[in-house]
N, C-alpha and C positions, 0 to 999 in steps of 0.2 A: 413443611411449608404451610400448612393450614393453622399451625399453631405461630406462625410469625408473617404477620404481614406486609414487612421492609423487609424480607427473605422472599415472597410470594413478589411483591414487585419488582424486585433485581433482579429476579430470575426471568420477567415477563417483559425487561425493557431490555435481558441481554438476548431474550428469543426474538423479539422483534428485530432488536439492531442485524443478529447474526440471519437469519432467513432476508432481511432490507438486501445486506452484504451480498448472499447467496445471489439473489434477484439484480440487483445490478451489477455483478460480477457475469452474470451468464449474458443478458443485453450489452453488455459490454462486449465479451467476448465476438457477441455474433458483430456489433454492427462497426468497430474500432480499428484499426489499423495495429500491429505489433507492439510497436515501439510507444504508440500512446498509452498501452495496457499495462506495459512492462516499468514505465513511469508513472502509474496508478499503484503498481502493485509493491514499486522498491519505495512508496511514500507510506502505503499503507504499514510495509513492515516496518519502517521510520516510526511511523507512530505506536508501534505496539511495543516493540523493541525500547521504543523513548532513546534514541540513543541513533548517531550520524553513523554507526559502524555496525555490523553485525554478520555471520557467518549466513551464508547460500550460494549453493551452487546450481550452476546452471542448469542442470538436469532436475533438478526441484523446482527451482522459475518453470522452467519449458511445460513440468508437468501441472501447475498450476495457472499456467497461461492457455493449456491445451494446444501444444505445437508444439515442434520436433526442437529439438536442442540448439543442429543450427541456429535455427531462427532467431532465440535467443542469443547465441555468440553474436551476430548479424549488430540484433539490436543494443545489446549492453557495449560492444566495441563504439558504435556511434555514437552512443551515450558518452562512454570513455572520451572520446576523442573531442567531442563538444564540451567538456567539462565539467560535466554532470555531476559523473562518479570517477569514483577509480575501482577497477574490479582485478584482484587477482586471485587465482587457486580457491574460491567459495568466500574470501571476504570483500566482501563492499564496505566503499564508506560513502556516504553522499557528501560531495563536496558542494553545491549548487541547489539547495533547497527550491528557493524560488522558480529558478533554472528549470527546475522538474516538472513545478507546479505548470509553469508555461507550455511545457511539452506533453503533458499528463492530457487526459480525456477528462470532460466535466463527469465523468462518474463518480472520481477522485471526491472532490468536493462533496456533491452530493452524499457518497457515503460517508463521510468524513462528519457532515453537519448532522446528519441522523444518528450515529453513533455519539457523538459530542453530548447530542440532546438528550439522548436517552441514557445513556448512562455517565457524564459529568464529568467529560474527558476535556473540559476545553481550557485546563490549565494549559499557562504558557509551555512552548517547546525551551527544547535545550539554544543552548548558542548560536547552534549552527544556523538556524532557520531564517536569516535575511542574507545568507549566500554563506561564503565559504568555512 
């Protein structure tokens, strides 16, 4: 890294963006309701996944949301049933981007635009992303 310094700055805009992530993911946690977390968190992997479909299961959500499994069935079933997503056996697909976005906590955002900034994410999404 000292011998390349567009290697020394990627590496210091994906430290930022990940510790930003870190920090609003934990104020999140503390001051957010479930289900606004859980629609934070099935956007963010939207975005990194690049793609409306992708493999998780509930017991992975729960432990990255920091709450028991329940909780998650609780929240992803009302999601389901709102027409969010569809969730079966670990794969999700978001059916309702926008849909999420409204349900989501402004954390979402927030991380969303600091990540973008700092490392050059803010190509268009795929298809999905003005609803189904």
């Amino acid at each position: 890294m000292q011998r390349s310094a567009s290697l020394r700055t990627a590496m210091l805009h994906y430290a930022h963006a990940f510790f930003n992530q870190v920090a609003q993911s934990a104020a999140c946690n503390t001051f957010h309701v479930l289900e606004r977390r859980c629609c934070r968190w099935l956007l963010m992997t939207q975005d990194r996944m690049q793609s409306n479909e992708f493999q998780l299961t509930q017991e992975f959500l729960a432990m990255m949301l920091g709450v028991q499994r329940p909780g998650v069935t609780l929240a992803a079933g009302e999601l389901q049933r709102s027409g969010l997503i569809r969730y079966t056996r670990g794969h999700v697909t978001i059916l309702d981007h926008a849909g999420l976005m409204k349900r989501s906590c402004e954390c979402y955002a927030v991380s969303k635009r600091e990540f973008d900034r700092l490392l050059g994410m803010s190509a268009k999404r795929s298809a999905g992303e003005n609803g189904a």
